[in-house]
N, C-alpha and C positions, 0 to 999 in steps of 0.2 A: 278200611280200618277205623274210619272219624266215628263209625257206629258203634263199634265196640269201644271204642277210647271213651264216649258218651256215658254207654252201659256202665262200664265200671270205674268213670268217674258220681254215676250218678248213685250206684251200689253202696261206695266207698262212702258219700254223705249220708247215706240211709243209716247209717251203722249209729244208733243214738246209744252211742257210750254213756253220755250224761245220767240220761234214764234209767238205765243196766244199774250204773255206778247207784242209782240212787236206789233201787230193787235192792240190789245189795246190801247196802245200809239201814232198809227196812224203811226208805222214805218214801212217800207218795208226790213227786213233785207237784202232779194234779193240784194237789190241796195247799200248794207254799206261792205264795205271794202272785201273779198272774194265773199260773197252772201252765207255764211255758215247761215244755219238760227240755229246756237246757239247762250248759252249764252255772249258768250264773242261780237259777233257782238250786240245785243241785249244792253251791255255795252254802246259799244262806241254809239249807234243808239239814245238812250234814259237817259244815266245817268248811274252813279254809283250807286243808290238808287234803278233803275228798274234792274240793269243788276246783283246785289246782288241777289235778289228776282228769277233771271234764275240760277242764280249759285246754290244757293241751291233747289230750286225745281228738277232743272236736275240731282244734286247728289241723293237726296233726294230718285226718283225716281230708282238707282241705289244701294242705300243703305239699303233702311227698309224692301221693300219687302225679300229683298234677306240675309237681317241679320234675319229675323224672322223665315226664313225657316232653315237655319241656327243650330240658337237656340234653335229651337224646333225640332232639328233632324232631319226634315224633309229630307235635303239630307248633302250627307256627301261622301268623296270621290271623285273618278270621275265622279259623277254627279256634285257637285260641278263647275268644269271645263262648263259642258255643259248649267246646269243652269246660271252659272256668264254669259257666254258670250253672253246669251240671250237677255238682257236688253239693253246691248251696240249695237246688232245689230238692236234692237228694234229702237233707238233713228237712228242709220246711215242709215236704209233702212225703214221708220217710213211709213204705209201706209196711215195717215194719210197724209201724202205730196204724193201722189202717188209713194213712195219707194223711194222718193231722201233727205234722211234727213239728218243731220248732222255729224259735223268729230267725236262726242261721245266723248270728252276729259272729261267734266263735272259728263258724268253720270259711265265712266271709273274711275274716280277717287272713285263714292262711291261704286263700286263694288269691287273694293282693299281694300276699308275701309272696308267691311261688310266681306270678305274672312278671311281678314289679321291682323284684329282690327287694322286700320289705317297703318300699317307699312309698307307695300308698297305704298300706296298713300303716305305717308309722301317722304321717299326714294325718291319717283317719281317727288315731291315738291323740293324735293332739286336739284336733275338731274338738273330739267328746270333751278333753279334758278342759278346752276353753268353755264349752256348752253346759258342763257341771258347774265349773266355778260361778257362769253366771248363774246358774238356778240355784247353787247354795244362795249366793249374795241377794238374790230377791226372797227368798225362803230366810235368812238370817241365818241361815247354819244347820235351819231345820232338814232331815231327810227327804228327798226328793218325793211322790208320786209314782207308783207302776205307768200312771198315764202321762208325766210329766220324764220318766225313762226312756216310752216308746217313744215319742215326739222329736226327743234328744237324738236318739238311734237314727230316726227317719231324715230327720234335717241335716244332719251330720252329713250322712251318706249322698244325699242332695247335695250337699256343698264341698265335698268331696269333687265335684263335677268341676266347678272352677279350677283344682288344683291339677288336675289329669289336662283340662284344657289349657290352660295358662301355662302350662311346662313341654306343653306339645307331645303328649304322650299319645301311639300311634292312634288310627280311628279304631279299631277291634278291641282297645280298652276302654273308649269314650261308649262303646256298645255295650261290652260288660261291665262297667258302671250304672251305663240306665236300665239295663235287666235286674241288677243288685236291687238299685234304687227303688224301681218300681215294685218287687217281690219285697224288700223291707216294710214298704207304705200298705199293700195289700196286707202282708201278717202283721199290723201293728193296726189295722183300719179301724179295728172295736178303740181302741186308746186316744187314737187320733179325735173319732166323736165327741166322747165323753170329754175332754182334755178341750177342744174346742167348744163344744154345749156348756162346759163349768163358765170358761172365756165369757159365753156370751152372755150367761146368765147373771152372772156379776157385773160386767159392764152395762147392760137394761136393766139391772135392777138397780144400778147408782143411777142412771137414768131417770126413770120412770121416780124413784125416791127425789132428785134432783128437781124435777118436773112437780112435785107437791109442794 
């Protein structure tokens, strides 16, 4: 039965609402700020009214199936670990876009809510929201970087790992955390680059200016 729990956890992430949502509306996420076709592009593409409506469809998607199996015993343990990560890779390699879908922040978040009843996705909520304020306050107020978004998304979830560990949460989570982890660093890799190439290029060039 773990095969087909798999299957249509991994179906269930495939289903890019976001994208639909934004066909709908006449937008091309393609062309809005990364080309990630989730929700958050979906957001800015279309309104805070449509980009609500991706936000929780793609949680959604991440959350009921996978709390229902859950709660009905269905898996428990380390399957756990293989079933969660399912849906998330569903949504990032979604064959409905011919395997090139999204970064899975959205539908990552309700897969922590249905593991953890919310307590790492909350954890997870605060991460970001500490990881913003500091990039407002180096930025002065200024709006973040696409590349300065992913790095945030990526580290977050990386530090995410102290909090699963330090609270003794079982091993089949500390698994589906470094799977999460690992697949957010992989779909964020182009941002990561660029974001650390800026890093370096400004610190050797106050250098090398430094040095004349």
């Amino acid at each position: 039965m773990i095969v087909l729990y798999l299957i249509i956890e991994f179906l269930s992430g495939s289903l890019m609402f976001s994208y639909w949502l934004g066909r709908a509306c006449k937008k091309d996420l393609s062309t809005v700020g990364d080309g990630n076709p989730g929700a958050f592009n979906l957001w800015k593409a279309a309104g805070y009214k449509v980009g609500l409506m991706g936000v929780f469809l793609d949680f959604m998607k991440g959350y009921f199936p996978l709390v229902l199996l859950i709660n009905g015993s269905h898996v428990s343990g380390l399957s756990i670990a293989a079933v969660g990560i399912a849906p998330i890779l569903g949504h990032a390699f979604s064959p409905f876009m011919k395997f090139r879908g999204g970064k899975a922040i959205a539908v990552s978040f309700g897969v922590w809510s249905a593991v953890t009843n919310f307590r790492c996705s909350f954890a997870y909520a605060v991460i970001l929201a500490v990881l913003l304020l500091i990039a407002r306050a180096i930025t002065k107020g200024e709006p973040t970087s696409t590349e300065s978004d992913g790095v945030m998304v990526v580290l977050g979830m990386w530090m995410l790992g102290f909090y699963i560990i330090a609270y003794g949460f079982p091993y089949h989570f500390v698994l589906l955390w470094l799977q999460n982890a690992i697949l957010f660093t992989y779909k964020n890799k182009e941002k990561l680059l660029v974001f650390f190439k800026d890093i370096y290029s400004r610190y050797a060039g106050n250098g090398k200016t430094s040095g004349m």
